[in-house]
C-alpha positions as MATLAB code, in Angstrom:
seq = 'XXXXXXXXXXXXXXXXXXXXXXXXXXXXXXXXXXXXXXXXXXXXXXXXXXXXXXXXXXXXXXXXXXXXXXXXXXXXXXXXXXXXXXXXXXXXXXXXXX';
ca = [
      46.855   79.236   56.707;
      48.586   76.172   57.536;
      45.798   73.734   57.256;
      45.145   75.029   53.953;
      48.488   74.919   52.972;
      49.027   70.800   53.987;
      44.928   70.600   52.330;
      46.852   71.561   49.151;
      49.896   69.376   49.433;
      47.578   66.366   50.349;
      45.692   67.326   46.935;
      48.801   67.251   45.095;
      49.607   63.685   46.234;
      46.521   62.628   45.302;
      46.619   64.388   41.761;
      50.620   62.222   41.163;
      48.903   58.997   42.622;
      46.208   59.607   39.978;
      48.369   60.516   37.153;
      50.224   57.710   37.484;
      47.326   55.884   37.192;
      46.079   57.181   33.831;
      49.590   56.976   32.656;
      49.503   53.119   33.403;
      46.345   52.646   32.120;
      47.252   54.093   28.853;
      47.730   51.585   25.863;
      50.802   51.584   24.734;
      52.634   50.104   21.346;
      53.185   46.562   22.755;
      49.568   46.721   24.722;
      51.388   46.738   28.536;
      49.340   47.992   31.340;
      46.474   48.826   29.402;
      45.649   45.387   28.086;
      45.308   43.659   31.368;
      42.315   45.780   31.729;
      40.304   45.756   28.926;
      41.693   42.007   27.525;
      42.585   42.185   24.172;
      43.369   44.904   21.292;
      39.258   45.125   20.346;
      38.645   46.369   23.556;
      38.301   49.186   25.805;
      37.982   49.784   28.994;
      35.636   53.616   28.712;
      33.997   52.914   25.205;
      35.490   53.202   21.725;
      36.937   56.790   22.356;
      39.199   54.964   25.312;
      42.693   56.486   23.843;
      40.918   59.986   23.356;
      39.704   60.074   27.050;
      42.915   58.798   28.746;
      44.926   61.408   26.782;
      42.746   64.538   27.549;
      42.245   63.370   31.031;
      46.232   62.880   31.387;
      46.746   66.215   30.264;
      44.425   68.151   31.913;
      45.885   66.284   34.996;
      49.710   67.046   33.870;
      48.718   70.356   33.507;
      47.085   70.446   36.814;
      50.251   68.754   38.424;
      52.506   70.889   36.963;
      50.932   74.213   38.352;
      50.347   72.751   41.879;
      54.294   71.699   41.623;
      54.881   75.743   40.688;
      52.171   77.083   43.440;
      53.886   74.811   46.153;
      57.313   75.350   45.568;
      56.712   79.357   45.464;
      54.612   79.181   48.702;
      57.487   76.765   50.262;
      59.824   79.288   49.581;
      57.550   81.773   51.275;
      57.085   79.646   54.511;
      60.793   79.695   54.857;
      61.300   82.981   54.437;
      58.672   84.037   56.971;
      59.609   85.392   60.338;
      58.302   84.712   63.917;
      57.745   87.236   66.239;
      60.783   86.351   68.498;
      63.122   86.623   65.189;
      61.245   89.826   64.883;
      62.408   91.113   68.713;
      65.517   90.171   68.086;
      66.580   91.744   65.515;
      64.850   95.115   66.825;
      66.999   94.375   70.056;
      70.406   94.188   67.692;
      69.442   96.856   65.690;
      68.688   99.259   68.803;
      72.220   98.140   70.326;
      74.354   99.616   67.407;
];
């Protein structure tokens, strides 16, 4: 459970790293990022449809990021709250003593 656990955290690392990525990439108003790659204005750096492809694939990974934020934080929580099996004795011990 634990290796899939950190297999999911190191997914979700690489999902932010990615998104911020395509978020750079994007063009923007005044051309920033995004013009260093495909040169000037005319260009693109996927085809014609280059706005069209950054902005579904930025969503679809903002949507992506934003359930594996929810999924981790919930099973975070859970790994907290767990109890080991000394916890466990113990508390059978304190409640036997009263």
């Amino acid at each position: 459970m634990t290796f899939f656990y950190y297999f999911v955290l190191a997914l979700f690392l690489f999902v932010s790293v990615l998104l911020c990525a395509v978020i750079l990439i994007q063009e923007s108003r005044s051309m920033g990022l995004g013009s260093s790659f495909g040169g000037d204005a005319g260009t693109s750096l996927f085809g014609t449809s280059t706005a069209d492809v950054v902005k579904k694939t930025t969503s679809w990974l903002a949507s992506i990021f934003l359930f594996a934020c929810v999924i981790l934080s919930l099973w975070t929580a859970a790994l907290g709250r767990t109890k080991t099996p000394s916890q466990l004795n113990l508390m059978t011990e304190q409640d036997l003593a009263r």
